[in-house]
LUMDREN-465471 format. One record per atom (N, C-alpha, C): x, y, z negated; atom name. Coordinates in nm, 4 decimals. Example, Ala and Ser with C-alpha at 12.3 -4.5 7.8 and 13.67 -1.06 7.14 Angstrom:
2
@u: 1.3190, v: -0.5690, w: -0.7800, name: N
@u: 1.2300, v: -0.4500, w: -0.7800, name: CA
@u: 1.3200, v: -0.3300, w: -0.7800, name: C
@u: 1.2850, v: -0.2250, w: -0.7080, name: N
@u: 1.3670, v: -0.1060, w: -0.7140, name: CA
@u: 1.2900, v: 0.0030, w: -0.7870, name: C
end
This chain:
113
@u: 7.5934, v: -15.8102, w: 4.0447, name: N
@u: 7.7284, v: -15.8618, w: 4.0652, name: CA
@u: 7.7962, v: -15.7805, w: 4.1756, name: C
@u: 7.9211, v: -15.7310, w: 4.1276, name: N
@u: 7.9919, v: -15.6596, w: 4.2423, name: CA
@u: 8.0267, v: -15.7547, w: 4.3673, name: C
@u: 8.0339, v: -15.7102, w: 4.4787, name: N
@u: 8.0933, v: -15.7517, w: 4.5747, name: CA
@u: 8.2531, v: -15.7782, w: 4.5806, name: C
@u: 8.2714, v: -15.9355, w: 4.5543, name: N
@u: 8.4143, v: -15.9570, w: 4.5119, name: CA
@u: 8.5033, v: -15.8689, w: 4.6535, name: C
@u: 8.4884, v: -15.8509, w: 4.7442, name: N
@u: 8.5729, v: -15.7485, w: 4.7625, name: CA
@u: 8.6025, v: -15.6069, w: 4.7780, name: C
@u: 8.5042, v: -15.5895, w: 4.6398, name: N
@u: 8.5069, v: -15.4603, w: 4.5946, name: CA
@u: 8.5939, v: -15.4115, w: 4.4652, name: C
@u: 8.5975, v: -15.5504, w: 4.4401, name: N
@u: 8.7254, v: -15.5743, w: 4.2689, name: CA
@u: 8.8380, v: -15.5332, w: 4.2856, name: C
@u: 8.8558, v: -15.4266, w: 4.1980, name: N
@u: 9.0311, v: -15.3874, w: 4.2235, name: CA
@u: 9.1167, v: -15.4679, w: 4.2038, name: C
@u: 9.0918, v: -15.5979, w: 4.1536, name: N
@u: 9.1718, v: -15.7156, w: 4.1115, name: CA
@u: 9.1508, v: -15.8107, w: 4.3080, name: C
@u: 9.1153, v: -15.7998, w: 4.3535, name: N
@u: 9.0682, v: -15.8812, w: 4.4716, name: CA
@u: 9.1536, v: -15.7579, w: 4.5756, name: C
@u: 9.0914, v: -15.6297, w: 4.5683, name: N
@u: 9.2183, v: -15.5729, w: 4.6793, name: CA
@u: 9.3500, v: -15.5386, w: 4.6657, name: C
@u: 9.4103, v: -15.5918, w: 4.4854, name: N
@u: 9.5533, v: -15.5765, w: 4.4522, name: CA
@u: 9.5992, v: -15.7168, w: 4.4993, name: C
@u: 9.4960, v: -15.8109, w: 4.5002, name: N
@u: 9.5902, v: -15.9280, w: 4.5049, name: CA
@u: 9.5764, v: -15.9363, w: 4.7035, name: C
@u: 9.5034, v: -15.8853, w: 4.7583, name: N
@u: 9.4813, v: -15.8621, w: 4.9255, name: CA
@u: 9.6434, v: -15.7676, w: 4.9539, name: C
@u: 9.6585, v: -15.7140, w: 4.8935, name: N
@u: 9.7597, v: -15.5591, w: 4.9012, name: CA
@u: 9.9003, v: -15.6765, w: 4.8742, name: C
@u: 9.8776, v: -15.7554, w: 4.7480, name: N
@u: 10.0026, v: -15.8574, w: 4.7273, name: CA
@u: 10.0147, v: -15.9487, w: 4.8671, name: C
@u: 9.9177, v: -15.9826, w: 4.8872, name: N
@u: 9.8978, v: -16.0912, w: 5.0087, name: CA
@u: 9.9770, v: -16.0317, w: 5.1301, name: C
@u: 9.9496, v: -15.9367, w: 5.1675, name: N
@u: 10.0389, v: -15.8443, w: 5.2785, name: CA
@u: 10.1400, v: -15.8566, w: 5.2734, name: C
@u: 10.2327, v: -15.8026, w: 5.1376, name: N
@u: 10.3482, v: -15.7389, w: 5.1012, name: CA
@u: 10.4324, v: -15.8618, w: 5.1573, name: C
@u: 10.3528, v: -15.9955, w: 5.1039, name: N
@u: 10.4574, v: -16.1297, w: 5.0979, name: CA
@u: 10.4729, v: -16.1858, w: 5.2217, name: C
@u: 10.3173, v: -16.1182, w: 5.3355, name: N
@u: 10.3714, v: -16.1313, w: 5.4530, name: CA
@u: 10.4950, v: -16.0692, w: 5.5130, name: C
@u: 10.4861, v: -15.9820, w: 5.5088, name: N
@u: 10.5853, v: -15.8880, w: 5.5754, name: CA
@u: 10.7304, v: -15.8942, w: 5.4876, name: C
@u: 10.7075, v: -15.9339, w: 5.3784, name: N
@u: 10.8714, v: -15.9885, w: 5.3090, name: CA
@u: 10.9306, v: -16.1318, w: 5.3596, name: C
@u: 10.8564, v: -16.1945, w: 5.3846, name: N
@u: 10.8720, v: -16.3498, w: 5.4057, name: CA
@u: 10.9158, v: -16.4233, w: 5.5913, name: C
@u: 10.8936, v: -16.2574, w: 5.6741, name: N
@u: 10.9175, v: -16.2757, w: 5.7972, name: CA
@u: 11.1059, v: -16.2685, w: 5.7984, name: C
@u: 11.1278, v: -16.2257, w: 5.6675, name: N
@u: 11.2605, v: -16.1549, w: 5.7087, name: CA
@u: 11.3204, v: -16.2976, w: 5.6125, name: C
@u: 11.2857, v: -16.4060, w: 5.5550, name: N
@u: 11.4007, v: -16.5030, w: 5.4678, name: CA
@u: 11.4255, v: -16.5902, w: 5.6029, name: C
@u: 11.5248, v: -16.6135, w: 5.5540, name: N
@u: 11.6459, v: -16.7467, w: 5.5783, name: CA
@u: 11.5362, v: -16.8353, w: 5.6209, name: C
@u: 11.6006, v: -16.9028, w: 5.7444, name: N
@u: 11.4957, v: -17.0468, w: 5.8034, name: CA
@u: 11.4896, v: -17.1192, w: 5.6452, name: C
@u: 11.6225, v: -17.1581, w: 5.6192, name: N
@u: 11.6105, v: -17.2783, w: 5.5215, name: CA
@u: 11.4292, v: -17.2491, w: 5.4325, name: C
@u: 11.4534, v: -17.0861, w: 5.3731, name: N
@u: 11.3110, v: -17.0462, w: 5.2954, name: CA
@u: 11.2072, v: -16.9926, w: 5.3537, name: C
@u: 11.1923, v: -16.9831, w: 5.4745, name: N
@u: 11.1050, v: -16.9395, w: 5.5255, name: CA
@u: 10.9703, v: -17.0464, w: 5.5756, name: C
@u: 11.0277, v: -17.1593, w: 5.5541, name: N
@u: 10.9190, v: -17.2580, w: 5.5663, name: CA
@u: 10.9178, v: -17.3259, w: 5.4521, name: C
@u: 10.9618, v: -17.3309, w: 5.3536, name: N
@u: 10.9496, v: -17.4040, w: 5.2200, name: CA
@u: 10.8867, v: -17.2962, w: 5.1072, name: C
@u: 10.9897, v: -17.2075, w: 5.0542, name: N
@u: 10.9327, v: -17.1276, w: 4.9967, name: CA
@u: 10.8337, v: -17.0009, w: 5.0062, name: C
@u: 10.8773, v: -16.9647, w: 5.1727, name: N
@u: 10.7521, v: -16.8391, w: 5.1953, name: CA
@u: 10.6633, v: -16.9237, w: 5.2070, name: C
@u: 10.6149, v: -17.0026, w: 5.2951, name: N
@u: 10.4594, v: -17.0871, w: 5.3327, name: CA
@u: 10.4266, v: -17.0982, w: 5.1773, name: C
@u: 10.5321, v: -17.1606, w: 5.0599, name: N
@u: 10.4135, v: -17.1416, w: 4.9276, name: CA
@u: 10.3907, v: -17.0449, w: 4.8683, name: C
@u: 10.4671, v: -16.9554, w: 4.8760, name: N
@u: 10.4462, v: -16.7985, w: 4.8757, name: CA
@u: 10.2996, v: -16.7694, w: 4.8975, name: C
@u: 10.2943, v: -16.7608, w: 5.0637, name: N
@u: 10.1722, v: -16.7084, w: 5.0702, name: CA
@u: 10.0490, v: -16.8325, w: 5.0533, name: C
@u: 10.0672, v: -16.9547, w: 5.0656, name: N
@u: 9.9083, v: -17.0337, w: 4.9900, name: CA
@u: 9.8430, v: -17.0145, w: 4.8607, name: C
@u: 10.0041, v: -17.0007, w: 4.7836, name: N
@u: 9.9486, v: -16.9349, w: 4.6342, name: CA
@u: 9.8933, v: -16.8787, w: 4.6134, name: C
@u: 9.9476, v: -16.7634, w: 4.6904, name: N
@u: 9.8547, v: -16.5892, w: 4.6892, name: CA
@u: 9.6889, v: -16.6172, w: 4.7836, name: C
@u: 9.6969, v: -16.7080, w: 4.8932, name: N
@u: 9.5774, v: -16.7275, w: 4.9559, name: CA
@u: 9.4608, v: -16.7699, w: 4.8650, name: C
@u: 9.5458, v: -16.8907, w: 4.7687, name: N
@u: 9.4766, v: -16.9690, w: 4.6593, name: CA
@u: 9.3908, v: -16.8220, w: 4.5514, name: C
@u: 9.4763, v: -16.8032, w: 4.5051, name: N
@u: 9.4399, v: -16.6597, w: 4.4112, name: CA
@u: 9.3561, v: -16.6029, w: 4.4480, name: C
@u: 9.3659, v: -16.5184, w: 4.5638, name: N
@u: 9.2527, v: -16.4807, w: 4.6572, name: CA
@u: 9.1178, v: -16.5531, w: 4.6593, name: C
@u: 9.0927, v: -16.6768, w: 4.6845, name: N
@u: 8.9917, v: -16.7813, w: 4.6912, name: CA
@u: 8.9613, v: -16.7529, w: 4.5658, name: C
@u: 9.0464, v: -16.7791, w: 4.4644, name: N
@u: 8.9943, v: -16.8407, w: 4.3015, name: CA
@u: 8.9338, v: -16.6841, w: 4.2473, name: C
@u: 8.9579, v: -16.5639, w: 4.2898, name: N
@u: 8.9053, v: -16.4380, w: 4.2547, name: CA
@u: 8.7430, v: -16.4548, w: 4.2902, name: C
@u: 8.7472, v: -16.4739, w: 4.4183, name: N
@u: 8.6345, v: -16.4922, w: 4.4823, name: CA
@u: 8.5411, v: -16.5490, w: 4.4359, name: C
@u: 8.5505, v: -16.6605, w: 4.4324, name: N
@u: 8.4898, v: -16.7927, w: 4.3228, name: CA
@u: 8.4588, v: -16.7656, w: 4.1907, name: C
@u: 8.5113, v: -16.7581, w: 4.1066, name: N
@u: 8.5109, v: -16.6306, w: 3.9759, name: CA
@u: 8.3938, v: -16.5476, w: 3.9785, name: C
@u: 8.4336, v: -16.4525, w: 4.0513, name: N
@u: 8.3322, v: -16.3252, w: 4.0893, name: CA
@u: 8.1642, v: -16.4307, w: 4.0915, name: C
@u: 8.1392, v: -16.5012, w: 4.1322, name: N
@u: 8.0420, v: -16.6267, w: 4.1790, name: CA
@u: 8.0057, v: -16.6988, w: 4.0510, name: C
@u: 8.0734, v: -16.7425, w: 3.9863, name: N
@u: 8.0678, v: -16.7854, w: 3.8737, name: CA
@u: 7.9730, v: -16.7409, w: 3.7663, name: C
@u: 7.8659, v: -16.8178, w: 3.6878, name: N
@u: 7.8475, v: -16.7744, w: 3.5268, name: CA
@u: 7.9566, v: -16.7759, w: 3.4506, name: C
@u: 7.9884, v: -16.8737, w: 3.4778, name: N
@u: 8.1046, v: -16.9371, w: 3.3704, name: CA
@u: 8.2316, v: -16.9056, w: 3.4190, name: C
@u: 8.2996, v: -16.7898, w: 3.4126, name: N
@u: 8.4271, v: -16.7664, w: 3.4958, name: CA
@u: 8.5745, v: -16.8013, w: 3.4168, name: C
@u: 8.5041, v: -16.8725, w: 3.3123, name: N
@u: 8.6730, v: -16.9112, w: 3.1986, name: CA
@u: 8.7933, v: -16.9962, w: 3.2761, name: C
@u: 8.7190, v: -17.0848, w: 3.3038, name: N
@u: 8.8024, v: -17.2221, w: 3.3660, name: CA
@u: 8.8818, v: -17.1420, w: 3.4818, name: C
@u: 8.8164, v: -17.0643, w: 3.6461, name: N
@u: 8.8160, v: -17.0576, w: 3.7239, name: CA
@u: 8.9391, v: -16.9436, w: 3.7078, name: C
@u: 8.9407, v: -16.8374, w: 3.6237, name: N
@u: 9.0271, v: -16.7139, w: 3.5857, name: CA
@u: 9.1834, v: -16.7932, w: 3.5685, name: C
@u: 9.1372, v: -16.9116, w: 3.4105, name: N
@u: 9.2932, v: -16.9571, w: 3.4135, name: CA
@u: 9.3257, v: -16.9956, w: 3.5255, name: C
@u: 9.2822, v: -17.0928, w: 3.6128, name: N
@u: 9.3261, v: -17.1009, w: 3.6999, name: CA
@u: 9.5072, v: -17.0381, w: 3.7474, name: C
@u: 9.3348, v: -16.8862, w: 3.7836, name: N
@u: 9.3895, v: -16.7958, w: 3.8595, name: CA
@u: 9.5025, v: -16.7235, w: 3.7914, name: C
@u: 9.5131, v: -16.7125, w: 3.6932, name: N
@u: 9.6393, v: -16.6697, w: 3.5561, name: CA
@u: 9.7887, v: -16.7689, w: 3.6050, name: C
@u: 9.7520, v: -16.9079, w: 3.6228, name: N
@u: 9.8218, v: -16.9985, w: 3.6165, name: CA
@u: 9.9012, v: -16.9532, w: 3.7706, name: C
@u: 9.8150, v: -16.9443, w: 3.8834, name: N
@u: 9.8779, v: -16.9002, w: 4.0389, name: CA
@u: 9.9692, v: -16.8091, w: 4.0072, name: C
@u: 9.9035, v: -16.6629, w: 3.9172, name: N
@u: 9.9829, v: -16.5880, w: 3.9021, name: CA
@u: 10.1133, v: -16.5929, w: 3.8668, name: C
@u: 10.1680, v: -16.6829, w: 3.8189, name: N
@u: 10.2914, v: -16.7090, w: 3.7402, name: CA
@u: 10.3808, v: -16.7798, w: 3.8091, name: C
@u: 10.3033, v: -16.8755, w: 3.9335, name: N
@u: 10.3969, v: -16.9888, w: 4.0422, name: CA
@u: 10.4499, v: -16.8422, w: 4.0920, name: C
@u: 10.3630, v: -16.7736, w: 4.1589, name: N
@u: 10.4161, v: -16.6798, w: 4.2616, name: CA
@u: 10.5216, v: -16.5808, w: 4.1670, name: C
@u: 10.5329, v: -16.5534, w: 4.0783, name: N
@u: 10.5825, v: -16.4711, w: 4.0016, name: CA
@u: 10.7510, v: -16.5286, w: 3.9927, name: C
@u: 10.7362, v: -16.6978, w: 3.9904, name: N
@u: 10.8163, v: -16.7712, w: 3.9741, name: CA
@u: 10.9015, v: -16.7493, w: 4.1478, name: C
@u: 10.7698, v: -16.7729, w: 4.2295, name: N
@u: 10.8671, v: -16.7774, w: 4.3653, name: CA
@u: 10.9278, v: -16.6797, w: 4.4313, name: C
@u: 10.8652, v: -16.5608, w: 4.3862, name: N
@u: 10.9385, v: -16.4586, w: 4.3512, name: CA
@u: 11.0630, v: -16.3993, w: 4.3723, name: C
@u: 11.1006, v: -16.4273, w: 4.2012, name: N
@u: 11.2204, v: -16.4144, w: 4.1559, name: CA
@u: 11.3083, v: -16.5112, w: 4.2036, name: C
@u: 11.2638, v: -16.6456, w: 4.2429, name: N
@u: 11.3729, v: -16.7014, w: 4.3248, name: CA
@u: 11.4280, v: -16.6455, w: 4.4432, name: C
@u: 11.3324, v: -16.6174, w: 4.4963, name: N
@u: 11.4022, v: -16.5548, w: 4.6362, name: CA
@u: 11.4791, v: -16.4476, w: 4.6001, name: C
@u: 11.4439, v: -16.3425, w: 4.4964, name: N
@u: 11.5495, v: -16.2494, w: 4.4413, name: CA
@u: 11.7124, v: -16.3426, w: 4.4277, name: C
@u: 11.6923, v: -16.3801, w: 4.3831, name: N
@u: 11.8287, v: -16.4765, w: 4.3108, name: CA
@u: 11.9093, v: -16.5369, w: 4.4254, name: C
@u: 11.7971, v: -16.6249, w: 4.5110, name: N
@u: 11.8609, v: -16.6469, w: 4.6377, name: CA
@u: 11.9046, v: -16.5406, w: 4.7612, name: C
@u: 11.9219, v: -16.4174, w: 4.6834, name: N
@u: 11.9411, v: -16.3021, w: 4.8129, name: CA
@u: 11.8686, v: -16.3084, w: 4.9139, name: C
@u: 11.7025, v: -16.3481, w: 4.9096, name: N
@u: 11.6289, v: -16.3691, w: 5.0159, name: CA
@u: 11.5491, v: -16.1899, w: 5.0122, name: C
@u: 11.5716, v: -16.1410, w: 4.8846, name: N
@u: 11.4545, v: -15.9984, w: 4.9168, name: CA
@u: 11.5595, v: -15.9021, w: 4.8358, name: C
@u: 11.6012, v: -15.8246, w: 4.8767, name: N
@u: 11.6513, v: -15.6897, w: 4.7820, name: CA
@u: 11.5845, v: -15.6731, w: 4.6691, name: C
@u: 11.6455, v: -15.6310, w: 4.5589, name: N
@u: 11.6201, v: -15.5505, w: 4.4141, name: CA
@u: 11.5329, v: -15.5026, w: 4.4245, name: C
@u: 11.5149, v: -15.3872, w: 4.5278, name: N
@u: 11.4181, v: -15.3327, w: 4.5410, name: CA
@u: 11.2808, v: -15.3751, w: 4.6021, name: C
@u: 11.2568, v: -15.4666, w: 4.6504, name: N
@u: 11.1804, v: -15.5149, w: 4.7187, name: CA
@u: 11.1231, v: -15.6136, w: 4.6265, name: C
@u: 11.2144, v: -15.7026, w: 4.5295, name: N
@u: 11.1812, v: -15.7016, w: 4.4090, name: CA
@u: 11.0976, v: -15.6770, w: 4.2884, name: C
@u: 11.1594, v: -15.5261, w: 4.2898, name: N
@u: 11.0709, v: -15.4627, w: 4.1819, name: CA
@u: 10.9704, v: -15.4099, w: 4.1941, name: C
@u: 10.9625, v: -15.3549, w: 4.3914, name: N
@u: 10.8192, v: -15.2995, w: 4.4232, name: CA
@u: 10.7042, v: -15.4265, w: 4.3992, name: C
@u: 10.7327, v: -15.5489, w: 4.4528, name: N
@u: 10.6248, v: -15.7025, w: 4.4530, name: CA
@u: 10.6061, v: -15.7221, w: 4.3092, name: C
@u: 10.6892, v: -15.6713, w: 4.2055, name: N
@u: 10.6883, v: -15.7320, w: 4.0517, name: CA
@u: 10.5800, v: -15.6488, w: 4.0135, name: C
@u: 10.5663, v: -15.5289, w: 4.0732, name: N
@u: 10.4664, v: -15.4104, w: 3.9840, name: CA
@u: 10.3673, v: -15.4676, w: 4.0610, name: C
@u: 10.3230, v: -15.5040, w: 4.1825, name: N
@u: 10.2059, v: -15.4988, w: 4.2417, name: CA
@u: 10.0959, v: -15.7032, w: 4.1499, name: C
@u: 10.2284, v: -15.7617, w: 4.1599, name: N
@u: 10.1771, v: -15.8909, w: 4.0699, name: CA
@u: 10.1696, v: -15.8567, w: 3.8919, name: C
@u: 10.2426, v: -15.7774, w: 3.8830, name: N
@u: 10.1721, v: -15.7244, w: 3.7260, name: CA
@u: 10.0950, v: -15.6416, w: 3.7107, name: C
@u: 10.0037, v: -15.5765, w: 3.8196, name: N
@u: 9.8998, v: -15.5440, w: 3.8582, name: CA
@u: 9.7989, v: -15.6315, w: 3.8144, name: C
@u: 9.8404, v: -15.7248, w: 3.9065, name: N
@u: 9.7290, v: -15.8148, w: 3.8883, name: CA
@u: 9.7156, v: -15.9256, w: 3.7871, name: C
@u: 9.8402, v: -15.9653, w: 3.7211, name: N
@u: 9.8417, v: -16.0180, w: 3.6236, name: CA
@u: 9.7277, v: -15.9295, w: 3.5120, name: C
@u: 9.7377, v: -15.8254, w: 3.4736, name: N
@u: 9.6918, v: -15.7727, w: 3.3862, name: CA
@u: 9.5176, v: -15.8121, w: 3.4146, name: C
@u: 9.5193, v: -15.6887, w: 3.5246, name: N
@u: 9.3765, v: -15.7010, w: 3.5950, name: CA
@u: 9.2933, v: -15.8552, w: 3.5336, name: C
@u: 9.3941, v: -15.9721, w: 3.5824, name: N
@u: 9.3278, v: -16.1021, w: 3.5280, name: CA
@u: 9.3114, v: -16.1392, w: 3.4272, name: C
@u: 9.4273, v: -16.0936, w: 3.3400, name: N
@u: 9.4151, v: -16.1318, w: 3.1647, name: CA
@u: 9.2802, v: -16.0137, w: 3.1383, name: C
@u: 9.2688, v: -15.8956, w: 3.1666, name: N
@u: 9.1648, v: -15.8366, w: 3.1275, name: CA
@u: 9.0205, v: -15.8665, w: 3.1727, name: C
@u: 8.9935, v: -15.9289, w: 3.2668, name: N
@u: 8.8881, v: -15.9737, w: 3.2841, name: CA
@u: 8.8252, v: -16.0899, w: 3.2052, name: C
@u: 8.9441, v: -16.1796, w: 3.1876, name: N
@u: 8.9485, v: -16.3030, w: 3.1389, name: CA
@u: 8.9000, v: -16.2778, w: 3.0060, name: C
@u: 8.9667, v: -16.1798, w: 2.9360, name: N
@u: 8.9307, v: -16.1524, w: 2.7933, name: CA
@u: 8.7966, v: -16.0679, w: 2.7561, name: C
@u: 8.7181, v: -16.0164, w: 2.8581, name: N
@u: 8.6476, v: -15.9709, w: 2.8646, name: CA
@u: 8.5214, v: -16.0728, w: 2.9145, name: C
@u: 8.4908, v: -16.1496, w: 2.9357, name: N
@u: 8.3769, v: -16.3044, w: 2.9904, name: CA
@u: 8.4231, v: -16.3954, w: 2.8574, name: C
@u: 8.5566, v: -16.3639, w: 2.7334, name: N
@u: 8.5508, v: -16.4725, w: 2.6843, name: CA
@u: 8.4371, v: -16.4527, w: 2.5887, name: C
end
């Protein structure tokens, strides 16, 4: 068993984990305690549920999960886009690094089924 933090899926979603730090210092009070704090638990969560996974025989249950995180954050996201909380660009750089890992997860997932 690899060392889950040796998974390129575990240091894309570590690399995501950063990004949302350092994006989330710069929102609006109103979002900076509502929506960044779930920002980053999500991504903390994900992180955990990779981990766990990696640990796992049975990694079906534990992956959706982690599929399912992928999609809140994906969701919280694009709100903050919308709410003028992150530039376009800042945007589209966080969209490639979570469809990174989106993939990464559907391919693992499909690969243990």
């Amino acid at each position: 068993m690899a060392l889950y933090s040796e998974l390129p899926v575990y240091k894309a979603t570590y690399d995501l984990l950063l990004a949302i730090f350092r994006f989330t210092k710069d929102f609006g009070k109103e979002y900076k305690y509502t929506v960044g704090e779930s920002l980053k638990k999500e991504t903390i969560e994900l992180l955990t549920l990779i981990y766990r996974a990696n640990l796992k025989r049975d990694k079906q249950e534990v992956l959706q999960e982690a599929r399912e995180r992928i999609e809140v954050i994906r969701l919280f996201i694009r709100l903050m886009k919308d709410m003028q909380q992150i530039s376009i660009k800042q945007f589209v750089q966080i969209n490639e690094v979570v469809e990174n890992v989106s993939k990464q997860l559907s391919g693992w997932q499909k690969a243990v089924s």
